[in-house]
LOZAFI-105703 format. One record per residue (C-alpha): residue number from 1; chain; x, y, z. Coordinates in steps of 0.2 Angstrom, whole numbers, plus 5000, padded with zeros to 4 digits. Example, Ala and Ser with C-alpha at 12.3 -4.5 7.8 and 13.67 -1.06 7.14 Angstrom:
# residues 2
LONU    n  chain     x     y     z
LONU    1      A  5062  4978  5039
LONU    2      A  5068  4995  5036
***
This chain:
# residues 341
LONU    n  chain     x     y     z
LONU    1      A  5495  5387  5112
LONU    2      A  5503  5370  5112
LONU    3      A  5493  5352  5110
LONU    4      A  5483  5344  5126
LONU    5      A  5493  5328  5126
LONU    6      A  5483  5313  5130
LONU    7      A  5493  5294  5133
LONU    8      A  5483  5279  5133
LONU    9      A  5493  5265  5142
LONU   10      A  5487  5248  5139
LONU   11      A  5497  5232  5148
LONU   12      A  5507  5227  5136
LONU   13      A  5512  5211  5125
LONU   14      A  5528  5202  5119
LONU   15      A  5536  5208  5104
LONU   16      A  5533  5191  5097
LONU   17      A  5525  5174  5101
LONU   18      A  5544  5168  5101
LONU   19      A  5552  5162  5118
LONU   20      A  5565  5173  5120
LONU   21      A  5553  5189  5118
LONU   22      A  5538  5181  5130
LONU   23      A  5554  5179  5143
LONU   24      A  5557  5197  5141
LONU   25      A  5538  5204  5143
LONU   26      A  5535  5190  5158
LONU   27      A  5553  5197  5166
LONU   28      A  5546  5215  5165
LONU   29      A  5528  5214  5167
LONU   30      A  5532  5201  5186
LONU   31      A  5548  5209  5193
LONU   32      A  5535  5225  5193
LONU   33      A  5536  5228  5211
LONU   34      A  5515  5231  5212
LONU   35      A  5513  5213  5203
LONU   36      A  5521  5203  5212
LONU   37      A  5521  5214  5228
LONU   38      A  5536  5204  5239
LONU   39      A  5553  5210  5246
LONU   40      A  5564  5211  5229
LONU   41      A  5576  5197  5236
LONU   42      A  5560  5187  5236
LONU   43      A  5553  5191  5218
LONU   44      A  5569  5191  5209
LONU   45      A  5568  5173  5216
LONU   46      A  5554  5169  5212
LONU   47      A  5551  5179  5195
LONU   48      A  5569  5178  5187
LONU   49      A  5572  5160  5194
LONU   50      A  5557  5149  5194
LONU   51      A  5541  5156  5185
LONU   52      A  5550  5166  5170
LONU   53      A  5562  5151  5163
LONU   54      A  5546  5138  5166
LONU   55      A  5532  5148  5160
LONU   56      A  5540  5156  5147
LONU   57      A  5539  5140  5133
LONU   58      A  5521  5138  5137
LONU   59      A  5517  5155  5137
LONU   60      A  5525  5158  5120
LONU   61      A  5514  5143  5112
LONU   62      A  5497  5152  5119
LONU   63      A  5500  5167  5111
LONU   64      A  5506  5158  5095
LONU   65      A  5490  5151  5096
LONU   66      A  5480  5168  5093
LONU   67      A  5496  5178  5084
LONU   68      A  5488  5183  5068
LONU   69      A  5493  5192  5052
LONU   70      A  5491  5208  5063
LONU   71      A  5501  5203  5075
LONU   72      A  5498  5203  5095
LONU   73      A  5478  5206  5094
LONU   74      A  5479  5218  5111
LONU   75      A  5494  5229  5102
LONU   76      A  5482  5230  5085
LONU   77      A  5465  5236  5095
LONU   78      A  5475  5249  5106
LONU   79      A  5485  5254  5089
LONU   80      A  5467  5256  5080
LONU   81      A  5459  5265  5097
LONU   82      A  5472  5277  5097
LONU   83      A  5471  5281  5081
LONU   84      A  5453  5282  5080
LONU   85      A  5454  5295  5096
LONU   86      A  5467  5305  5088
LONU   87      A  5455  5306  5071
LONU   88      A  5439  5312  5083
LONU   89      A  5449  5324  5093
LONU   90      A  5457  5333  5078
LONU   91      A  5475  5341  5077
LONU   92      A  5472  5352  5097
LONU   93      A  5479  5335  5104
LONU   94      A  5494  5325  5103
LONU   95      A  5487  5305  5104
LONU   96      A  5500  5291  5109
LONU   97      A  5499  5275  5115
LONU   98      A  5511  5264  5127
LONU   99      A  5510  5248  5135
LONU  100      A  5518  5247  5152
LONU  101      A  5528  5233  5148
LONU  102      A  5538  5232  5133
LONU  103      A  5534  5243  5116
LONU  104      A  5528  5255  5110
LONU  105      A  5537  5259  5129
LONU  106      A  5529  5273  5142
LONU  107      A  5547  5282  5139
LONU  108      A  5547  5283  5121
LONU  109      A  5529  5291  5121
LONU  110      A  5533  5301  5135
LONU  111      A  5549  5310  5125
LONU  112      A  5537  5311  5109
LONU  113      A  5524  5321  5119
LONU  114      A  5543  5332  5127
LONU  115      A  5547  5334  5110
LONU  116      A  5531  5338  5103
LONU  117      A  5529  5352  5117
LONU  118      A  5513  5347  5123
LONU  119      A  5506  5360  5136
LONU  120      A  5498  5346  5148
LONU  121      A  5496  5328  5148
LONU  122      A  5481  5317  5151
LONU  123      A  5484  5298  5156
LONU  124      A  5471  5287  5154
LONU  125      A  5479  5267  5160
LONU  126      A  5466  5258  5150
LONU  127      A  5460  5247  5164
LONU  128      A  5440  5249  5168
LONU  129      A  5443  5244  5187
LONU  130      A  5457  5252  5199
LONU  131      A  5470  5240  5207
LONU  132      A  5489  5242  5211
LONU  133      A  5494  5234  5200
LONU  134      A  5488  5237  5184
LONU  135      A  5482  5257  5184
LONU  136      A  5494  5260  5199
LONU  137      A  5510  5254  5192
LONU  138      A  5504  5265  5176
LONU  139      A  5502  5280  5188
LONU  140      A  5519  5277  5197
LONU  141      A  5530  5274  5181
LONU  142      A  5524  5292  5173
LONU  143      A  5524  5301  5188
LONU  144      A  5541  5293  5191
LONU  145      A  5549  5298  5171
LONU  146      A  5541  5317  5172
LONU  147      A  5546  5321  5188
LONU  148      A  5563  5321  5180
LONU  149      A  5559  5332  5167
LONU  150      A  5565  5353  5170
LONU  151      A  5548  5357  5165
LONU  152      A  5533  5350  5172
LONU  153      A  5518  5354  5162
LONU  154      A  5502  5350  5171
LONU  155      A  5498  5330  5172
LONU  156      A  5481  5321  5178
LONU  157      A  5476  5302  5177
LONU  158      A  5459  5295  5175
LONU  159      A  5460  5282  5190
LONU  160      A  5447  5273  5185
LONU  161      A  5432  5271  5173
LONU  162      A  5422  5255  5179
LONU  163      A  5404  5264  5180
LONU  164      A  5408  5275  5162
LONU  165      A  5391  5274  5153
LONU  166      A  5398  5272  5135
LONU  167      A  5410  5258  5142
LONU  168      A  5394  5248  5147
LONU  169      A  5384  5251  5134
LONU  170      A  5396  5245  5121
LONU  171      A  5398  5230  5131
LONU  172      A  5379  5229  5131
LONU  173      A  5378  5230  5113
LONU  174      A  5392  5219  5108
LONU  175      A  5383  5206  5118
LONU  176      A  5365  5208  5110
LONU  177      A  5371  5197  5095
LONU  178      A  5372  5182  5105
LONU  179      A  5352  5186  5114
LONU  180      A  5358  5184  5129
LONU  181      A  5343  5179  5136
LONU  182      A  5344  5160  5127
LONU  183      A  5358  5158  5139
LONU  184      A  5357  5148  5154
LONU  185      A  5369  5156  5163
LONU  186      A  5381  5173  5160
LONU  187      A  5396  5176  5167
LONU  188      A  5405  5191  5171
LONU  189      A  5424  5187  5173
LONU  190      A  5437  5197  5179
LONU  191      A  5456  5196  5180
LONU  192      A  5460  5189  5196
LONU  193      A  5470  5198  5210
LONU  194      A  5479  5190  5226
LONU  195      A  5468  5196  5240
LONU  196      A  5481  5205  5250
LONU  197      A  5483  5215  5235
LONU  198      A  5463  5219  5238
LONU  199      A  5468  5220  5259
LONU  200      A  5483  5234  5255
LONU  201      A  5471  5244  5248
LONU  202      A  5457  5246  5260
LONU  203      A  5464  5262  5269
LONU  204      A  5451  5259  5283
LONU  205      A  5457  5242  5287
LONU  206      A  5438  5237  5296
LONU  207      A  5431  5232  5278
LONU  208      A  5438  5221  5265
LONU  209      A  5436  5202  5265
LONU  210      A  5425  5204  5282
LONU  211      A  5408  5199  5277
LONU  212      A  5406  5188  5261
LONU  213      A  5398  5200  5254
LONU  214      A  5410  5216  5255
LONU  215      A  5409  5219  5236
LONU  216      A  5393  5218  5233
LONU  217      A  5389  5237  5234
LONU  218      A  5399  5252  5231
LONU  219      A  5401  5261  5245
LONU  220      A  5414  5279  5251
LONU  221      A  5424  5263  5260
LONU  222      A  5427  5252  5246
LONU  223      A  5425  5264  5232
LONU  224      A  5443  5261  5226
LONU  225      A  5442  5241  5228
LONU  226      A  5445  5231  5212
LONU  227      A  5434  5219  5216
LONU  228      A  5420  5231  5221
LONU  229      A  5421  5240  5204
LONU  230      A  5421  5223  5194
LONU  231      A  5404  5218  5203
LONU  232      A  5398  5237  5200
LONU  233      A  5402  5235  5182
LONU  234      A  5394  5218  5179
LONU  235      A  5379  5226  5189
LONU  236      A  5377  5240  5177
LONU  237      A  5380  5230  5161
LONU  238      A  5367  5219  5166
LONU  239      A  5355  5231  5170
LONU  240      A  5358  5237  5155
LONU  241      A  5351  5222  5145
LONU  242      A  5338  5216  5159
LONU  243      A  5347  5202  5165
LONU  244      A  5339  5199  5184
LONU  245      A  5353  5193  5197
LONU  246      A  5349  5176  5197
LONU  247      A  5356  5174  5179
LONU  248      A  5374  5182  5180
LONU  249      A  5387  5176  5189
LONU  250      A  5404  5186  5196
LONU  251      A  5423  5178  5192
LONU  252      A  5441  5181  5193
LONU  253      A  5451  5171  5180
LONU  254      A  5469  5170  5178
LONU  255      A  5476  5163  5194
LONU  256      A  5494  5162  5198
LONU  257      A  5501  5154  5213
LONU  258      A  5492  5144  5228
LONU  259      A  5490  5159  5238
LONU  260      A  5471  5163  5241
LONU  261      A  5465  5176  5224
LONU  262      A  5449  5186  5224
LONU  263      A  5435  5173  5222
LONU  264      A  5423  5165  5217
LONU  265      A  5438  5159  5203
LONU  266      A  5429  5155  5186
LONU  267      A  5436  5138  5185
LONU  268      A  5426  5134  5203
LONU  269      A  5409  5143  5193
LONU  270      A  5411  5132  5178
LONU  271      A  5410  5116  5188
LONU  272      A  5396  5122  5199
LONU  273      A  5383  5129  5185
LONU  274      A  5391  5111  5174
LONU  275      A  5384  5102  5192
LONU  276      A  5367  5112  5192
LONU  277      A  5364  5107  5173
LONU  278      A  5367  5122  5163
LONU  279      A  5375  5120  5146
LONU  280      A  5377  5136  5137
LONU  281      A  5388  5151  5144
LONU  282      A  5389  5169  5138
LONU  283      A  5404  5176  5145
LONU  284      A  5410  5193  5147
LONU  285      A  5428  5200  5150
LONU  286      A  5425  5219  5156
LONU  287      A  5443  5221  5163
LONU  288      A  5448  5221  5146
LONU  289      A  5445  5235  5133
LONU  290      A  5453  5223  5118
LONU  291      A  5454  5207  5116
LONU  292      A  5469  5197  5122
LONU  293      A  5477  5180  5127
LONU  294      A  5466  5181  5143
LONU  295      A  5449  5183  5131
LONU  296      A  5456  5173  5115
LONU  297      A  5462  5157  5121
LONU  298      A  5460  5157  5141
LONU  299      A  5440  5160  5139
LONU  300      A  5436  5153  5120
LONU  301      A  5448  5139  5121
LONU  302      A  5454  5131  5138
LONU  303      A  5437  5138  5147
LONU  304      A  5428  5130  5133
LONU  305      A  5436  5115  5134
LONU  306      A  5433  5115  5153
LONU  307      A  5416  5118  5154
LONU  308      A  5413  5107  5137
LONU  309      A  5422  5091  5150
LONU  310      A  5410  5094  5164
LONU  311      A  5395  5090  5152
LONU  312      A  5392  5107  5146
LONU  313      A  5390  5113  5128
LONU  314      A  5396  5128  5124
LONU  315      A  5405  5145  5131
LONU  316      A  5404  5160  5122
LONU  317      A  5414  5174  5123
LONU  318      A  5409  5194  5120
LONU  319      A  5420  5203  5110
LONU  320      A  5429  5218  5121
LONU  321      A  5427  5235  5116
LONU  322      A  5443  5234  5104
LONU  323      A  5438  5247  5088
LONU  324      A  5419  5248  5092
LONU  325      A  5413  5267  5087
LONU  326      A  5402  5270  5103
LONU  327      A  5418  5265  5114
LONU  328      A  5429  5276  5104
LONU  329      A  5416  5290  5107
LONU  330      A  5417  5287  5125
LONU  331      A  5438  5289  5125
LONU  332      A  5436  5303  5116
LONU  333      A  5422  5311  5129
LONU  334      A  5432  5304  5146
LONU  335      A  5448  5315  5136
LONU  336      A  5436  5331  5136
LONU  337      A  5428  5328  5150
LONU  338      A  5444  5327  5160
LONU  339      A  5455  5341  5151
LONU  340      A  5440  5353  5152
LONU  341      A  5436  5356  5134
***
């Protein structure tokens, strides 16, 4: 019997803080037809003539600002949660890891599983919440580069994992250092999505951005909405340490553009709680599973500073999963779980 293959896929990280590397992951990562979804006329435009030659400089000094002596801190953590699954689920599974844009490459990991004659192949995009253009484009790329292949073993994705008990409760505990109940105020924020992303992917077309309150509850007709699963996962993180409703917040971060983005943005939050007379944050980032620019420095650094200008006094981050053992187990149980073992 050959090995169960199993490919985590994270997003992906430049090869180094330098320019000419943060052009190239930005190049890749927006032309992506489900990031930027407009005709390709439009976003080569846009992406190849505007945003990437701008953005780039600035970009490249952000991620200098948290480039360690490991590196990129989201490429270490997905290296070490690989490993570390490979290690639980013993020598039956082959283990690799890709980032969709740039290396190690969803190609090069797919021809090491080819090569290594793997007899099915479980992919898990390591994004908590569903949207098109994160666990979608994941999907699409695979299912494109296999469909190629003379022999198709079996393939299955984990679509989604926003309500996975071990998620949250690594989360939880991660956070139980800081007592979150001395806060004033927590605050669960979310990478950001345009809305018409959120509207493209309501198949009934009667029930996204309706009612204000849309995403409140998970329901059959939203069950695949980003924004539905990131208030389903604050909801159950904070039921798991006894925060009432009235002391968390829901946020999207990480704008881009003037279009209108999933709200309430973090930004507008800051000020509001800063106006009302709160000044301590705790601040979770449960779209991520490893800390990266979006936690490190847009959170920790230019949040803080933010909130810190508004009269606030501090914003504190909770680590992501990155190499905590009760994530790892949880992995390593989605992996059985989902290739029956």
């Amino acid at each position: 019997m050959g090995k169960k293959g199993v490919l985590l896929v994270n997003l992906g990280t430049p090869d180094s803080p330098e320019v000419g590397d943060v052009k190239r992951y930005l190049d890749q990562f927006l032309m992506d037809e489900r990031v930027i979804d407009i005709n390709a006329f439009s976003r080569t435009m846009l992406v190849k003539g505007v945003i990437v030659p701008f953005r780039s400089p600035k970009t490249a000094k952000l991620y200098k600002e948290i480039w360690d002596e490991n590196g990129s801190p989201l490429l270490y953590y997905s290296k070490i949660q690989a490993a570390m699954v490979q290690e639980e689920l013993g020598p039956d599974y082959h283990v690799e890891l890709a980032m969709r844009y740039q290396n190690p490459s969803v190609p090069a990991a797919l021809a090491k599983m080819k090569a290594g004659l793997v007899e099915s192949i479980q992919v898990i995009p390591l994004f908590p919440q569903y949207a098109s253009a994160s666990t979608g484009s994941v999907i699409q790329l695979v299912m494109e580069l296999v469909s190629k292949w003379q022999t198709i073993p079996p393939v299955s994705f984990v679509n989604s994992f926003h309500d996975n008990p071990g998620m949250i409760a690594t989360f939880a505990d991660n956070a139980r250092k800081y007592q979150p109940e001395t806060y004033d105020q927590v605050l669960f924020s979310f990478h950001g999505l345009p809305e018409r992303q959120l509207i493209k992917c309501d198949h009934s077309q009667s029930h996204c951005l309706k009612s204000a309150d849309c995403c409140q509850t998970l329901t059959d007709v939203n069950k695949f909405c980003y924004s539905a699963q990131c208030h389903d996962t604050a909801r159950l993180i904070a039921a798991e340490l006894q925060i009432p409703a009235e002391q968390y917040s829901v946020c999207f971060q990480s704008r881009l553009g003037k279009e209108p983005w999933v709200q309430p943005y973090t930004s507008d939050v800051l000020r509001q709680l800063a106006a009302a007379g709160k000044k301590r944050l705790l601040v979770f980032c449960p779209a991520f599973v490893a800390d990266c620019l979006e936690t490190l420095y847009e959170v920790t650094v230019e949040y803080g500073e933010e909130f810190r200008k508004l009269g606030g006094e501090e914003v504190q981050l909770v680590s992501s999963l990155n190499d905590h053992p009760q994530w790892i187990s949880a992995l390593v149980k989605m992996v059985k779980d989902n290739h029956g073992a």
